[in-house]
C-alpha positions in Angstrom: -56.6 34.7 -114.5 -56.7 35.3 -110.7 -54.2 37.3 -109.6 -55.0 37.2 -106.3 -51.5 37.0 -103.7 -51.8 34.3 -101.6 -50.4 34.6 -98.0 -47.0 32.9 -96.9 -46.4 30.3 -94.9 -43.5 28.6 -92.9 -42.5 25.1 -94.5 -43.6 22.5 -91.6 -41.8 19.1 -91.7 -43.4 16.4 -94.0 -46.4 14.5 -92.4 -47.0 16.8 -89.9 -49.9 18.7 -90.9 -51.7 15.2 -91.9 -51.1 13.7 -88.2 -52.4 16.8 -86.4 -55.4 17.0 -88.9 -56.0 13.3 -88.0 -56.6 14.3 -83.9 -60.0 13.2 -82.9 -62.4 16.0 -82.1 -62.4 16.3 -78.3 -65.2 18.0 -76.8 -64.5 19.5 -73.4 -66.3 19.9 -70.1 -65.9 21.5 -67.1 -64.8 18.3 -65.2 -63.0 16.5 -68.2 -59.9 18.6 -67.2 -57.4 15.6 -67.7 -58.8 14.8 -71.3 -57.9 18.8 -72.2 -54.5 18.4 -70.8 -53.7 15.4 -72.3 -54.8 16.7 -75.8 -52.6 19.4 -75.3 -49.7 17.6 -74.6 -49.9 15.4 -77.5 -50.6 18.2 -80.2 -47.2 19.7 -78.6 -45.2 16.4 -79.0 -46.6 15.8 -82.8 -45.3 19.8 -83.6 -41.8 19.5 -82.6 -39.8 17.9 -85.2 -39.1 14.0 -84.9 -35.2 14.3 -85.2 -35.1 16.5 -82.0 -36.8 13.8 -80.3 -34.3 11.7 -81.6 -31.6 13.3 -80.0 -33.3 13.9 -76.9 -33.5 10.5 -76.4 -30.1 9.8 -77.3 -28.8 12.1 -74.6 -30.9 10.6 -72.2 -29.6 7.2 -72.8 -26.3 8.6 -72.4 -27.2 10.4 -68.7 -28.2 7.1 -67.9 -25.2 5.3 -68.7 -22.9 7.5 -67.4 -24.8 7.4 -64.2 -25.2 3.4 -63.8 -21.2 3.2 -64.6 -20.9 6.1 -61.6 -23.0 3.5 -59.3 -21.1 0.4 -60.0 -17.5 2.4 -58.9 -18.8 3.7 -56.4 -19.9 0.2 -55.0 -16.6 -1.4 -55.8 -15.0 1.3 -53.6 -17.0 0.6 -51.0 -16.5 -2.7 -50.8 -12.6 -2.7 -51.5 -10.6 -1.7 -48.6 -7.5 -0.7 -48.4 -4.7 -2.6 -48.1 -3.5 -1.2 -44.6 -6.7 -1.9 -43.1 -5.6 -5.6 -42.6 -3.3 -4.1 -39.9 -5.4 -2.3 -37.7 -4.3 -1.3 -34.3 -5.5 -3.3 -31.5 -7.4 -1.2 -28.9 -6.1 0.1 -25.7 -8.4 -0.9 -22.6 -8.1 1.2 -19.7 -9.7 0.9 -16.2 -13.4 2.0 -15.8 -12.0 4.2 -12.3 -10.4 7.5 -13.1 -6.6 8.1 -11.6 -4.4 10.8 -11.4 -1.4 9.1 -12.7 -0.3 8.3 -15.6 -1.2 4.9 -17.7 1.5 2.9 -19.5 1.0 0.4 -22.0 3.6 -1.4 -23.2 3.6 -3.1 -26.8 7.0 -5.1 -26.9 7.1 -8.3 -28.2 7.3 -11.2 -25.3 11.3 -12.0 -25.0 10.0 -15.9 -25.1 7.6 -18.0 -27.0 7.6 -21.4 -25.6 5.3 -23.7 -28.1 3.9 -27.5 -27.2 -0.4 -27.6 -26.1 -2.6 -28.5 -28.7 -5.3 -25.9 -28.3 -5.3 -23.4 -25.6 -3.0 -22.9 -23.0 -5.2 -21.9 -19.9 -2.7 -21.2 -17.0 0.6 -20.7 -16.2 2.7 -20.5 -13.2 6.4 -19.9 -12.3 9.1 -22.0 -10.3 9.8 -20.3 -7.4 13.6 -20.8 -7.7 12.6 -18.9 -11.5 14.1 -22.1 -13.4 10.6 -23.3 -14.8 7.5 -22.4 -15.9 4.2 -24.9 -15.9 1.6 -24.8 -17.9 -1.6 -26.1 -18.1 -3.9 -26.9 -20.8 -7.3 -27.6 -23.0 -5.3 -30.6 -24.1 -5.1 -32.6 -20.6 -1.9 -31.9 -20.2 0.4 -30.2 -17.9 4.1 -29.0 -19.6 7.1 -27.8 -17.5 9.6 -25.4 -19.4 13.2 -24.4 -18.3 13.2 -21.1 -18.3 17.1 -20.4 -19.7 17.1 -22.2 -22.5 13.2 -23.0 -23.4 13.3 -26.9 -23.4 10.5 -28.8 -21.8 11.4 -30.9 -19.5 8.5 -33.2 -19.2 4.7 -33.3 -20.0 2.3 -34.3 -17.2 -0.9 -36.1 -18.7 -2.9 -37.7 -16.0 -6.0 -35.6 -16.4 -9.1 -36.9 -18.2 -10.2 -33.6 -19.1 -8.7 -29.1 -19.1 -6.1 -28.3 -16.9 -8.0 -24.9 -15.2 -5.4 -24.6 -11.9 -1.9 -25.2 -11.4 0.4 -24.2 -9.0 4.0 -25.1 -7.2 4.7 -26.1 -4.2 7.2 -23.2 -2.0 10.3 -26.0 -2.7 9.8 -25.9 -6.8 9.4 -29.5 -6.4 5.9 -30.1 -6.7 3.5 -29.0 -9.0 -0.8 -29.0 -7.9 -3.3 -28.9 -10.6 -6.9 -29.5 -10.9 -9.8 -28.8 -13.2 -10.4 -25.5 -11.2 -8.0 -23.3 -9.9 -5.7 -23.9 -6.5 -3.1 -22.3 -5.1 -0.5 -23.2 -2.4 -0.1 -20.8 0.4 3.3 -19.9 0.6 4.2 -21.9 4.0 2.7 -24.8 1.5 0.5 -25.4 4.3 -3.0 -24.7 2.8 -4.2 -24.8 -0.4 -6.6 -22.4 -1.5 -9.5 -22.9 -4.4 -12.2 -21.4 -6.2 -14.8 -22.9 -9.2 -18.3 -22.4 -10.4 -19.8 -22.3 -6.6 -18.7 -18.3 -6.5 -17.1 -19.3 -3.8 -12.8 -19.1 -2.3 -12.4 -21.9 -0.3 -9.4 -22.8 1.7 -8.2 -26.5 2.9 -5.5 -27.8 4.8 -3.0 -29.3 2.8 -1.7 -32.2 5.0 -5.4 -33.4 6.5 -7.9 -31.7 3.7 -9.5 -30.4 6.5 -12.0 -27.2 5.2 -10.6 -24.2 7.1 -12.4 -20.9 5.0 -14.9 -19.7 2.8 -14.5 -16.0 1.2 -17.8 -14.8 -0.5 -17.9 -11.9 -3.2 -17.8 -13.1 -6.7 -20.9 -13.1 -8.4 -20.2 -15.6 -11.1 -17.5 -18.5 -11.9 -14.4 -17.7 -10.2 -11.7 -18.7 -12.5 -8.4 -17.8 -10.6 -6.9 -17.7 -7.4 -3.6 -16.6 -5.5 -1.7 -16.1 -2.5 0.3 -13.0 -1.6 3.8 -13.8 -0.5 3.3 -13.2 2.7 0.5 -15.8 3.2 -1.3 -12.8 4.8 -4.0 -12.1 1.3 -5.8 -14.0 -1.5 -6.5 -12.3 -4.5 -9.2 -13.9 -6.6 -10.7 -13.1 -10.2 -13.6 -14.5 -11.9 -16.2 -14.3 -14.7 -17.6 -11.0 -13.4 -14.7 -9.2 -14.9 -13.3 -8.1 -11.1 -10.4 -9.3 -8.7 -11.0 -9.3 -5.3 -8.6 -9.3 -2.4 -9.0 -11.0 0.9 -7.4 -11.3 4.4 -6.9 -15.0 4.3 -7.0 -14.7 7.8 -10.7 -13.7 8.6 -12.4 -13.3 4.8 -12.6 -9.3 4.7 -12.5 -8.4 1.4 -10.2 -5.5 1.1 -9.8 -4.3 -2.3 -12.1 -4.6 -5.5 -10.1 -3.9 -8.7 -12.7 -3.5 -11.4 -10.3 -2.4 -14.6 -10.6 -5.2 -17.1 -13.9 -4.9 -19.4 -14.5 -8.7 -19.9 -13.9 -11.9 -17.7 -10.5 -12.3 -15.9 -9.2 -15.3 -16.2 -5.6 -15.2 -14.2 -4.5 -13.4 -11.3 -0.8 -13.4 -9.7 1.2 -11.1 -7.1 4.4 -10.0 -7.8 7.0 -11.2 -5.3 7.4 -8.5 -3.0 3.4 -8.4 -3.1 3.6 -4.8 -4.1 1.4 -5.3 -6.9 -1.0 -7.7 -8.8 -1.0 -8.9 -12.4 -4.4 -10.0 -14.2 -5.3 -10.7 -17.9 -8.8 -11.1 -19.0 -10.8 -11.7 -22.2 -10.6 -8.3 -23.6 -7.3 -9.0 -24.8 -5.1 -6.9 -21.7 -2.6 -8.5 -19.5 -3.3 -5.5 -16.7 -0.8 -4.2 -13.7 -2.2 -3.0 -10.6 -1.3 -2.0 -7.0 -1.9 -4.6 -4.5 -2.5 -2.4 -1.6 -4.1 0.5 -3.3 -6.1 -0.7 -6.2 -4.3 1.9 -8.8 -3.8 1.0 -12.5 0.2 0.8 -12.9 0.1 -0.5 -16.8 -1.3 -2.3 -19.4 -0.1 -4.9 -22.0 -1.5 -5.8 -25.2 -1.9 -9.7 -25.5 -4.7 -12.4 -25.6 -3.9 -14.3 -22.5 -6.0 -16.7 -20.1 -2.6 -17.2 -17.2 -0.4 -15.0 -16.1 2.7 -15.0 -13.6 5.6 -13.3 -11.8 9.0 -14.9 -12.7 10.9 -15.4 -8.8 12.8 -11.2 -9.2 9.7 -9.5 -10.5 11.3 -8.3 -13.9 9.1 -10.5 -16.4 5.6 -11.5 -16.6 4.5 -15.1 -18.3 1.3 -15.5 -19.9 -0.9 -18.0 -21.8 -3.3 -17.8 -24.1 -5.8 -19.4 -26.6 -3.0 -19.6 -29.3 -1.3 -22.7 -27.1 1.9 -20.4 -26.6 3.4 -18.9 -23.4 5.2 -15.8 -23.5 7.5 -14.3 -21.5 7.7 -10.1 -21.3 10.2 -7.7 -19.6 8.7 -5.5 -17.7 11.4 -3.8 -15.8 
């Protein structure tokens, strides 16, 4: 009997010695590089035991999930916001100029809400005896308010098409309006105008007789107004500036250029100390008539705007078909 010893060897797992044996014969050059490599790799993969695999590739499945449920969270934070964010702030617009004196902006509510255009109110304009307010409209219309207890007196609707001017006679007994703006001068003896021509224009009221023409604007002039006095004309327009004039020989002498979108209404308080504006970027703004400085800003939509007769309230119009009334001293 042979009782030769033979040598020991480590148990492999079942198969595996009959699927390495079965490798084909690869013979190897100096270029066939990728061949070698690949053989390599597949004799390696055969060696290691097929459960491992299976649990390799079960925690890779897991990785996976883990990470595809981290994407979809992540995405439906992103797109939920937060409840608070449906009450943003509104911004603050400030003039373009710097000043050395403080900026106010006021954000009280308006004291009055008087309700009664469909669509857009586009104007507005105070009684000079302070016991109305007029107001024109997208809808053709012209509405008179009293002032002390918010009833309108009467609607005005002979216009085929947007009230864009209105304005009172010096008596509070009259009322102009017109598909672009006019104003009255004070003495109610001219009326002055301004439209898509770029142009302020005055005309005798009595005869219609053309008197001036004021050139500045360099699109659609949208708003026009006298100072008390009779003495200036303030105009604003599409080119986001108001310009003031000497009504008497057409030398412009101030160019306020605080509003950062189209102005729409311009009116002088009545000691003609200063000069309310509001414009499309959503500002009602306060300015010095003589010198051109920034005095304070409100936060409002608002296409009109006017003095009441004392100076201590502001009415303005806007897209939302309401006027509103704010204290401002």
């Amino acid at each position: 009997m042979n009782n030769t010893e033979h040598p020991k060897h480590e148990p492999i797992e079942e198969g595996i010695e009959e699927e390495i044996s079965d490798l084909p014969e690869i013979s190897y050059s100096r270029g066939n590089w990728s061949s070698r490599t690949a053989h390599t790799l597949l004799v390696w993969q055969r060696s290691v035991p097929r459960r491992s695999w299976r649990i390799a590739g079960g925690l890779a499945t897991l990785c996976l999930g883990v990470l595809a449920l981290l994407v979809i969270l992540s995405s439906l934070r992103a797109i939920s916001l937060p409840s608070s964010a449906t009450h943003i702030p509104q911004p603050i617009f400030l003039p373009r100029h710097a000043v050395s004196y403080p900026r106010y902006t006021y954000r009280t509510q308006p004291s009055a809400i008087y309700r009664g255009h469909v669509g857009p109110a586009l104007n507005v304009a105070w009684s000079p005896d302070g016991r109305m307010v007029a107001s024109g409209g997208r809808d053709s219309s012209v509405q008179v308010w009293n002032t002390q207890n918010g009833k309108r007196l009467l609607v005005y609707q002979g216009h085929s098409n947007e009230v864009l001017g209105i304005a009172w006679s010096p008596d509070s007994r009259r009322i102009a309006s017109a598909s672009r703006d006019s104003t009255w001068s004070p003495d109610g003896s001219s009326i002055a105008s301004g439209g898509v021509d770029r142009i302020v224009q005055v005309w005798d009221a009595k005869t219609g007789k053309h008197l001036f023409a004021y050139q500045g604007h360099t699109d659609v002039i949208t708003s026009v107004a006298w100072s008390p006095d009779g003495s200036r004309i303030a105009s604003a327009g599409y080119d986001t500036t108001i310009q003031v004039w000497a009504a008497s020989s057409g030398k412009r002498l101030l160019l306020y250029q605080g509003h950062t979108d189209a102005v729409y209404g311009v009116a002088w308080s009545p000691d003609g100390s200063r000069i309310a504006s509001s414009g499309d970027d959503g500002t009602v703004q306060v300015w010095d008539g003589v010198t051109g400085s920034h005095v304070f800003t409100l936060l409002t939509e608002a296409d009109g705007v006017a003095w009441s007769p004392d100076g201590t309230q502001l009415a303005s119009s806007g897209l939302d078909g309401m006027v509103k009334v704010w204290q401002v001293r």
